[in-house]
N, CA, C and O atoms as a printed pandas DataFrame, in Angstrom:
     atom_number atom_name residue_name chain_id  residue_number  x_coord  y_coord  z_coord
0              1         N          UNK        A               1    4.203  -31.411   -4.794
1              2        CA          UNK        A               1    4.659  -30.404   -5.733
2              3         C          UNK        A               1    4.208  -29.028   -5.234
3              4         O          UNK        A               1    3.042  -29.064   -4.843
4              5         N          UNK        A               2    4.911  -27.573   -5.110
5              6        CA          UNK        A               2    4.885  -26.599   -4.293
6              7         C          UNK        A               2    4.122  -25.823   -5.250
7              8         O          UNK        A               2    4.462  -25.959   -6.426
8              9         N          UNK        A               3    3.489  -25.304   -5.081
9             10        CA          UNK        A               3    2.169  -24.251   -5.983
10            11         C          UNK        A               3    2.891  -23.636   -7.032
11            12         O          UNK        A               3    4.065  -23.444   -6.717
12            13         N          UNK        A               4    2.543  -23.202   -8.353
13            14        CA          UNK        A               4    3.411  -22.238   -8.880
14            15         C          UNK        A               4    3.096  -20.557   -8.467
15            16         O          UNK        A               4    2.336  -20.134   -7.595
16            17         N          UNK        A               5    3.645  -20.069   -9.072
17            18        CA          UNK        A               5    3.556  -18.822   -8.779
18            19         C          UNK        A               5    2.181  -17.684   -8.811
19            20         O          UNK        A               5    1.891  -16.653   -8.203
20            21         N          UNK        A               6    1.560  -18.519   -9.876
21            22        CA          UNK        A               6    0.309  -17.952  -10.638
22            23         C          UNK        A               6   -0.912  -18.272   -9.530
23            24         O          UNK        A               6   -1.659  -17.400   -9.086
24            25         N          UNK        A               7   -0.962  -19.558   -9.206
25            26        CA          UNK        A               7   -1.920  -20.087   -8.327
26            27         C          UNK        A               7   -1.537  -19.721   -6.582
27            28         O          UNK        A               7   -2.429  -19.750   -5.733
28            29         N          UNK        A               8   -0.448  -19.468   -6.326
29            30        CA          UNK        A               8   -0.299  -18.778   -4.914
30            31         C          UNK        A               8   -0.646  -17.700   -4.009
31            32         O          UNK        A               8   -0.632  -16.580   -4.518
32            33         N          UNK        A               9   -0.898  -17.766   -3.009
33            34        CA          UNK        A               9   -1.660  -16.306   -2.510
34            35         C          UNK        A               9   -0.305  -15.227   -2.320
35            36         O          UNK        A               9    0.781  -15.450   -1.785
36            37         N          UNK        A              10   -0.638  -14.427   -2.742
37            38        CA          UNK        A              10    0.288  -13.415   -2.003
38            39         C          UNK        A              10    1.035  -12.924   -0.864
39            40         O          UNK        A              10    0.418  -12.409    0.068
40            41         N          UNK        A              11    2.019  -13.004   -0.843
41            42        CA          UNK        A              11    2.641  -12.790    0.547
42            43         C          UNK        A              11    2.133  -11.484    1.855
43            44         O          UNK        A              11    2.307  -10.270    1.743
44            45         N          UNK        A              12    1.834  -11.821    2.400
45            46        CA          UNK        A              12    1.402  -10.968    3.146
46            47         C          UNK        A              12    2.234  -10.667    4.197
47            48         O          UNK        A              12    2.685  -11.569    4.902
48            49         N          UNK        A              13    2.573   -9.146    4.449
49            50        CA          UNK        A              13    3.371   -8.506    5.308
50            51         C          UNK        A              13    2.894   -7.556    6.119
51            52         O          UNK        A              13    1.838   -6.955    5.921
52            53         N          UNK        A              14    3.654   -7.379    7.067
53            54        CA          UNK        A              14    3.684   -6.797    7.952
54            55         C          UNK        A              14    4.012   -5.361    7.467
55            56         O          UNK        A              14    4.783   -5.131    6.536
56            57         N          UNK        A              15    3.205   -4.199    8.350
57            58        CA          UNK        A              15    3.288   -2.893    8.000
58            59         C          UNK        A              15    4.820   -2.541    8.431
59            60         O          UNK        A              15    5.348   -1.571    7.887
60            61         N          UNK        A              16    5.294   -3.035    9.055
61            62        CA          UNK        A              16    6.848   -2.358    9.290
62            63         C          UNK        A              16    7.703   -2.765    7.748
63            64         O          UNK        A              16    8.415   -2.105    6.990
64            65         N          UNK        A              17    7.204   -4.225    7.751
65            66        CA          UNK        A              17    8.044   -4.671    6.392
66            67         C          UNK        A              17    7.696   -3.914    4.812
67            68         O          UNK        A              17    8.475   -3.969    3.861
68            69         N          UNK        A              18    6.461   -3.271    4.797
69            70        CA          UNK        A              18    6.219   -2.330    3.969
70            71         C          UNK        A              18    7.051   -1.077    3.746
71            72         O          UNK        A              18    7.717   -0.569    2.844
72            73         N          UNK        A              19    6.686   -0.817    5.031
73            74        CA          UNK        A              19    7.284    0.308    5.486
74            75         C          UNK        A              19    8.997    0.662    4.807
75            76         O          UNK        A              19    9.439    1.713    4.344
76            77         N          UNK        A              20    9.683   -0.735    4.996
77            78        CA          UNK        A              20   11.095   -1.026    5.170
78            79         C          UNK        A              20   11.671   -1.195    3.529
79            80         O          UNK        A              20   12.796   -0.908    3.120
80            81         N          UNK        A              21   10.492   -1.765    2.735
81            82        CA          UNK        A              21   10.790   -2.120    1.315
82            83         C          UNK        A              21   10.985   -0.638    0.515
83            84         O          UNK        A              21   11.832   -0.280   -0.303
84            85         N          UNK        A              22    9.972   -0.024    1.037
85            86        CA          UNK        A              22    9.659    1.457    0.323
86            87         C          UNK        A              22   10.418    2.164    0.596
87            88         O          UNK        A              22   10.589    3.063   -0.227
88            89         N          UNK        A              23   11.273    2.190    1.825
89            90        CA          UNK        A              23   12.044    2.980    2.272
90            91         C          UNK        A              23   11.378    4.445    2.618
91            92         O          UNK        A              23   11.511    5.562    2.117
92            93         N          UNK        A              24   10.548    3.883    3.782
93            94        CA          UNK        A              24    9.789    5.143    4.590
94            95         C          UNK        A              24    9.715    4.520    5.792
95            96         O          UNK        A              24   10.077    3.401    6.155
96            97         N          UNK        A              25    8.970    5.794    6.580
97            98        CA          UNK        A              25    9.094    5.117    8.079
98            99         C          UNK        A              25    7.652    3.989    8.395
99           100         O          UNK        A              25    6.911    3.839    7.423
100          101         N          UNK        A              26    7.419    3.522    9.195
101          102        CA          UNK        A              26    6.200    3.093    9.662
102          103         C          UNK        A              26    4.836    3.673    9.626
103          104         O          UNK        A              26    3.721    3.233    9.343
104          105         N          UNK        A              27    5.463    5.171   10.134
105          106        CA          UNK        A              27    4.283    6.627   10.557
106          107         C          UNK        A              27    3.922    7.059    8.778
107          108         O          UNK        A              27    2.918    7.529    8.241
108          109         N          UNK        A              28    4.818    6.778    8.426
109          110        CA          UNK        A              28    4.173    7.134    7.234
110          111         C          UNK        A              28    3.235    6.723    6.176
111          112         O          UNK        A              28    2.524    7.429    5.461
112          113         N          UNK        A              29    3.404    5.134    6.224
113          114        CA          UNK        A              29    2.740    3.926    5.996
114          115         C          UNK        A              29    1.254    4.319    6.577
115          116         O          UNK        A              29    0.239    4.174    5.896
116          117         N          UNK        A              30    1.247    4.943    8.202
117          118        CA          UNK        A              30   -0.106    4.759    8.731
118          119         C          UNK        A              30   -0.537    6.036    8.127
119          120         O          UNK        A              30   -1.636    6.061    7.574
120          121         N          UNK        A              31    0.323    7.283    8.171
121          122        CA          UNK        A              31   -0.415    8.163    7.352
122          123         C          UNK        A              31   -1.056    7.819    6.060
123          124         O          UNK        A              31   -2.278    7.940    5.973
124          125         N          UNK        A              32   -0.323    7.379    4.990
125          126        CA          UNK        A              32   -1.190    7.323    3.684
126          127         C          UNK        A              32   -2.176    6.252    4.073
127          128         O          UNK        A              32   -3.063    5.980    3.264
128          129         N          UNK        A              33   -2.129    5.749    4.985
129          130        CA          UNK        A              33   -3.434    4.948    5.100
130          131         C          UNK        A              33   -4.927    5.648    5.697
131          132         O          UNK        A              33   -6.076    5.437    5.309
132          133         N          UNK        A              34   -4.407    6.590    6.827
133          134        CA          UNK        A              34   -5.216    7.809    7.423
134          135         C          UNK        A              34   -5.823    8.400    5.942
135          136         O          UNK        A              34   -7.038    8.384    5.747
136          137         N          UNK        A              35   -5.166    8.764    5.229
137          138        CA          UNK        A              35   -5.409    9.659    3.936
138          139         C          UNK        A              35   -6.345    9.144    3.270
139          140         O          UNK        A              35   -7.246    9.857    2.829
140          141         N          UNK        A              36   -6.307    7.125    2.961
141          142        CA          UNK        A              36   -6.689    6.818    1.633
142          143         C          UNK        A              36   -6.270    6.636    0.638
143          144         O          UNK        A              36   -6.823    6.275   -0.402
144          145         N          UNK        A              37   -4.682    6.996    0.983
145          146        CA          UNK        A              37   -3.991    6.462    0.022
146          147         C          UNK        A              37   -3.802    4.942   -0.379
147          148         O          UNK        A              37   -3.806    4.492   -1.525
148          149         N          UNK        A              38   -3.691    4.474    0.417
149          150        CA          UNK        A              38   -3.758    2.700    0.393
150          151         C          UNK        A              38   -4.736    1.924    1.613
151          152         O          UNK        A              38   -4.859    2.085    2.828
152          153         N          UNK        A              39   -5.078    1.411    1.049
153          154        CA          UNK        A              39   -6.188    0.613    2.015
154          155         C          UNK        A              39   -5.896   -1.094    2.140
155          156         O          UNK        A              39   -6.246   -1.888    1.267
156          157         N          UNK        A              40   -5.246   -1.448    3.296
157          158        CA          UNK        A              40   -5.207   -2.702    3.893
158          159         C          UNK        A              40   -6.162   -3.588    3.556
159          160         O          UNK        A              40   -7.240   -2.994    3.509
160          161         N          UNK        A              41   -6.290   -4.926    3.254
161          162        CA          UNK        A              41   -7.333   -5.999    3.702
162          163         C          UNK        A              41   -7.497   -6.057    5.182
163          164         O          UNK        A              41   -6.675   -5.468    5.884
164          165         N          UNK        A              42   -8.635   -6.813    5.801
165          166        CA          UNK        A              42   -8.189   -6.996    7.399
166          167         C          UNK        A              42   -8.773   -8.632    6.987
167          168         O          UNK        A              42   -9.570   -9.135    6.194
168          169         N          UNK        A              43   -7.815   -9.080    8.081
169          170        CA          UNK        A              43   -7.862  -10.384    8.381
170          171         C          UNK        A              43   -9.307  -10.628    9.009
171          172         O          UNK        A              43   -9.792   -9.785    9.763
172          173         N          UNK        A              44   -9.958  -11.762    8.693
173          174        CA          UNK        A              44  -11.622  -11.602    9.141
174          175         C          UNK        A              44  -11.174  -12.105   10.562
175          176         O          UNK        A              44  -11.788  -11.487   11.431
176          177         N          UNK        A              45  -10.324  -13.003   11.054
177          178        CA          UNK        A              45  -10.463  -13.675   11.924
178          179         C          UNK        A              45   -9.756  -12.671   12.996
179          180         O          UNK        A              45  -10.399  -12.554   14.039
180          181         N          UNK        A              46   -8.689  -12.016   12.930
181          182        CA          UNK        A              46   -7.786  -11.199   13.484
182          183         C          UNK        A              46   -7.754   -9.935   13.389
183          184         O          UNK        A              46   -6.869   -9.180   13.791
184          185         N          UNK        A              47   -8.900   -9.634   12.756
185          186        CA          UNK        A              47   -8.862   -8.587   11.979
186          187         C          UNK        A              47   -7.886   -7.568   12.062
187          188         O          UNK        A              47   -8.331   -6.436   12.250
188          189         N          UNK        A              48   -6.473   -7.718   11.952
189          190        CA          UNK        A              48   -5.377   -7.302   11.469
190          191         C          UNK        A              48   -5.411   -6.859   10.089
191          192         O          UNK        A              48   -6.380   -7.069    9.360
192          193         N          UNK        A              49   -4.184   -6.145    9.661
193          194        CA          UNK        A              49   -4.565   -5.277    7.685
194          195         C          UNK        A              49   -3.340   -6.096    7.446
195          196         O          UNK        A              49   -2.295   -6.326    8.053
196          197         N          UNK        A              50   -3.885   -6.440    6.328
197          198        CA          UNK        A              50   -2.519   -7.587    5.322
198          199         C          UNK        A              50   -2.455   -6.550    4.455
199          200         O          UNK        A              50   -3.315   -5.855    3.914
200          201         N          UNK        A              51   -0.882   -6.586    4.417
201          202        CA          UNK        A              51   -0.209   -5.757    3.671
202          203         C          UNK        A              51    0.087   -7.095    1.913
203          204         O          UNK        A              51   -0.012   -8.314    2.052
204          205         N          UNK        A              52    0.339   -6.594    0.856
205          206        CA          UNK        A              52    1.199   -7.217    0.173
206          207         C          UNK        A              52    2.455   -6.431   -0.521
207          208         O          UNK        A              52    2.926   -5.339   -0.201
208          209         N          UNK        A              53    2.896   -7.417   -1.688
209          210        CA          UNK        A              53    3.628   -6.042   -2.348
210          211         C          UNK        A              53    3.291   -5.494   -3.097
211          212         O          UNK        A              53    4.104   -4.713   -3.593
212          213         N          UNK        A              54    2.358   -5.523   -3.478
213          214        CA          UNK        A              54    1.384   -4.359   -4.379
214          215         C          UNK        A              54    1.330   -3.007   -3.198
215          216         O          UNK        A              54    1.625   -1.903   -3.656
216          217         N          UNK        A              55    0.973   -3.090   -1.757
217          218        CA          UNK        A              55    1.199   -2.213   -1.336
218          219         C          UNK        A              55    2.601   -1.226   -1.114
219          220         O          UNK        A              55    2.488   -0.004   -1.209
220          221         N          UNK        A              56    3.772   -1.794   -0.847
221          222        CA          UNK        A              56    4.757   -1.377   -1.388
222          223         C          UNK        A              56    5.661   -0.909   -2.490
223          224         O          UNK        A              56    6.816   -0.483   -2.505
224          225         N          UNK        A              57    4.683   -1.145   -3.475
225          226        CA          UNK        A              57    4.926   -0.715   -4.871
226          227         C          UNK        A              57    4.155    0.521   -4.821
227          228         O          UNK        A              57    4.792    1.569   -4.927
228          229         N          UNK        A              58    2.527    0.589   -4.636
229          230        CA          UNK        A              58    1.949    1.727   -4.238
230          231         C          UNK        A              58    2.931    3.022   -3.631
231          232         O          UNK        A              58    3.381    4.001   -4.226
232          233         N          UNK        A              59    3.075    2.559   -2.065
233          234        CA          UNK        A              59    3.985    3.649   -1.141
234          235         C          UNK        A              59    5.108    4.024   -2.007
235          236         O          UNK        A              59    5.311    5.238   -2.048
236          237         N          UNK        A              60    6.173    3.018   -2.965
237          238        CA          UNK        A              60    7.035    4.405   -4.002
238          239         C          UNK        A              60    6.364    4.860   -4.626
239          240         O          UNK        A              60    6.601    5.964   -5.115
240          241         N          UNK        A              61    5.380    4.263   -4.834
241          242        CA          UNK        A              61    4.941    5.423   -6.024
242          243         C          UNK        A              61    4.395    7.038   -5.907
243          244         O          UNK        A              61    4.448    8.059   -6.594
244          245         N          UNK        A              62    3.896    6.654   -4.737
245          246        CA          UNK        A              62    3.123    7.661   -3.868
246          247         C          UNK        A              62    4.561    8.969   -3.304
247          248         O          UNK        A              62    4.661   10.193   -3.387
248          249         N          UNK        A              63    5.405    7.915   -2.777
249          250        CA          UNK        A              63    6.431    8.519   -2.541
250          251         C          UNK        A              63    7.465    9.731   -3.891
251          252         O          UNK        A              63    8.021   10.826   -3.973
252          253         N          UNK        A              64    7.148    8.558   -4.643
253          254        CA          UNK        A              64    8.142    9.716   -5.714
254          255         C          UNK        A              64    7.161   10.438   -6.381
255          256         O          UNK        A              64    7.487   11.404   -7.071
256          257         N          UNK        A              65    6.121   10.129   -6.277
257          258        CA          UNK        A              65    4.877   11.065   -6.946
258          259         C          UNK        A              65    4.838   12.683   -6.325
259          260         O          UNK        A              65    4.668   13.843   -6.699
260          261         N          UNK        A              66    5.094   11.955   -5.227
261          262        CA          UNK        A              66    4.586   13.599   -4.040
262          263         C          UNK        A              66    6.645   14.525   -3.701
263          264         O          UNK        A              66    7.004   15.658   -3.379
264          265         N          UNK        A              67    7.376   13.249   -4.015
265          266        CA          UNK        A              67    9.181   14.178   -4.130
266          267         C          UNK        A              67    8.896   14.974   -5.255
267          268         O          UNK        A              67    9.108   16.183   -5.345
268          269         N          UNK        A              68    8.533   14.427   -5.889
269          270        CA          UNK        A              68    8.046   15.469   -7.610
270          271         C          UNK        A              68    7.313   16.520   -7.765
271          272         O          UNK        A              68    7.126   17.206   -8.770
272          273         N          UNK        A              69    6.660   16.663   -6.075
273          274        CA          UNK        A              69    5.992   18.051   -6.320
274          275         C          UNK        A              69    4.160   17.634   -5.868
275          276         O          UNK        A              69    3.639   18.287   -4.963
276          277         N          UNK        A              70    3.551   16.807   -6.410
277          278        CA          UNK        A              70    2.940   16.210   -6.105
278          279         C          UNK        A              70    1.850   16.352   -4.988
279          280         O          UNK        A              70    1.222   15.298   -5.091
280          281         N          UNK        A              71    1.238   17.141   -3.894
281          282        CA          UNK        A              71    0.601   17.239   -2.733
282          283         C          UNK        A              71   -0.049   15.968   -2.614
283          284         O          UNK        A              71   -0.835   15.617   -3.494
284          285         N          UNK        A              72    0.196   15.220   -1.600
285          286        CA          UNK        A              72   -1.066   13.822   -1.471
286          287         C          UNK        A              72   -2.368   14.065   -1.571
287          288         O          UNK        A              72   -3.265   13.274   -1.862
288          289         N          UNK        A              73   -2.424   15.072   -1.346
289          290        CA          UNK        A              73   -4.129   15.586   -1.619
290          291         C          UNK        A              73   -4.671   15.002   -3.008
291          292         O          UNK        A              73   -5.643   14.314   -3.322
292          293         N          UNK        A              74   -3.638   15.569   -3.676
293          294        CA          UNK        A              74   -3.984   15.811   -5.212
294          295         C          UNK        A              74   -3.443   14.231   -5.482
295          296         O          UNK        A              74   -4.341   13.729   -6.159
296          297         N          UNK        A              75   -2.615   13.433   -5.313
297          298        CA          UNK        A              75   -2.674   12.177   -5.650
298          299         C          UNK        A              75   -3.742   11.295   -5.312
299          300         O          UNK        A              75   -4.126   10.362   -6.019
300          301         N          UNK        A              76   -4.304   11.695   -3.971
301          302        CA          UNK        A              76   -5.300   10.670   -3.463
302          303         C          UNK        A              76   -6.805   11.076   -3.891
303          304         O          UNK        A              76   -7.845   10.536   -3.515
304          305         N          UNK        A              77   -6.642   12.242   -4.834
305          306        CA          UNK        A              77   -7.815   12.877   -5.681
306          307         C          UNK        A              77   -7.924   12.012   -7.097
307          308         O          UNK        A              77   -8.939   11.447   -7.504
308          309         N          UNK        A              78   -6.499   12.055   -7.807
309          310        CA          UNK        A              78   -7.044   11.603   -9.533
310          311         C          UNK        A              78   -6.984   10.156   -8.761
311          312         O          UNK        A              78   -7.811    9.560   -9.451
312          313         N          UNK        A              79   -6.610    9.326   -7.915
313          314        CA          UNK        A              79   -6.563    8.107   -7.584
314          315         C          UNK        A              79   -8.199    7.817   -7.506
315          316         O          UNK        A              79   -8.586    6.860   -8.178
316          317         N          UNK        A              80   -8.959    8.383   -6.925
317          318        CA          UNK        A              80  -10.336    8.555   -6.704
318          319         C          UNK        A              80  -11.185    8.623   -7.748
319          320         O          UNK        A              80  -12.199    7.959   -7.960
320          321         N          UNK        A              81  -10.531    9.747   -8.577
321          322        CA          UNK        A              81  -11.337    9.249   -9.894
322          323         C          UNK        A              81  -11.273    8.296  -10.508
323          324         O          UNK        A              81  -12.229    7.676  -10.973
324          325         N          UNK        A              82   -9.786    7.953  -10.631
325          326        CA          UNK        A              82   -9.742    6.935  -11.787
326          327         C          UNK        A              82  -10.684    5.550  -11.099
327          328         O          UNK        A              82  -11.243    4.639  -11.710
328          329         N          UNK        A              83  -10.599    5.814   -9.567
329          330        CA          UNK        A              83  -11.713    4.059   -9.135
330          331         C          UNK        A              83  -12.999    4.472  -10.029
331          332         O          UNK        A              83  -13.271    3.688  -10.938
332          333         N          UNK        A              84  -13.924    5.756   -9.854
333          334        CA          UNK        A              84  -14.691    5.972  -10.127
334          335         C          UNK        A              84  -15.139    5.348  -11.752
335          336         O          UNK        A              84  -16.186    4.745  -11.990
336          337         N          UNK        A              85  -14.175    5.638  -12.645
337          338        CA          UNK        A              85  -14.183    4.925  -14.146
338          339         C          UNK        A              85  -14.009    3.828  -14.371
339          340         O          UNK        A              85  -14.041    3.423  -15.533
C-alpha cells in the first residue's frame, strides 16, 4: 500500500525545476538564496540543497512581493523578524 500523502516526504527538486515552477530564471533562484531569501536543506551525504515546493511557493511570493514595489532588502528584513518572534 503506497504512503498517503500526510506521511510522505516531500518531493525534492532540483533548483532549475524551482526555478521553472516560479517562472524565474535559475540566477535568480541563486540570488535570493545569496540574499537569504530562501535557504536550501543540504543533503548530508551529497551535500547538495533540496529544494521543495514550499520553496517555489516562497520564490512567487518573493517575486510578486518585490513586482509590487517591494525592494528584497526590505522583504528579507520583516522575513527576519518575523523568525525572530
Amino acid at each position: 500500500m503506497p504512503p498517503s500523502a500526510s506521511t510522505s516526504r516531500p518531493e525534492r527538486l532540483r533548483i532549475s525545476t524551482v526555478a521553472e515552477r516560479a517562472g524565474v530564471s535559475r540566477q535568480t533562484v541563486e540570488y535570493y538564496i545569496l540574499l537569504g531569501l530562501i535557504t536550501p536543506a543540504r543533503d548530508p551525504r551529497t551535500r547538495r540543497r533540496i529544494f521543495t515546493e514550499d520553496h517555489v511557493r516562497r520564490v512567487v511570493l518573493i517575486r510578486q512581493l518585490n513586482q509590487s514595489g517591494y525592494p528584497l532588502r526590505e522583504i528579507r528584513e520583516i522575513w527576519l523578524r518575523d523568525k525572530e518572534t
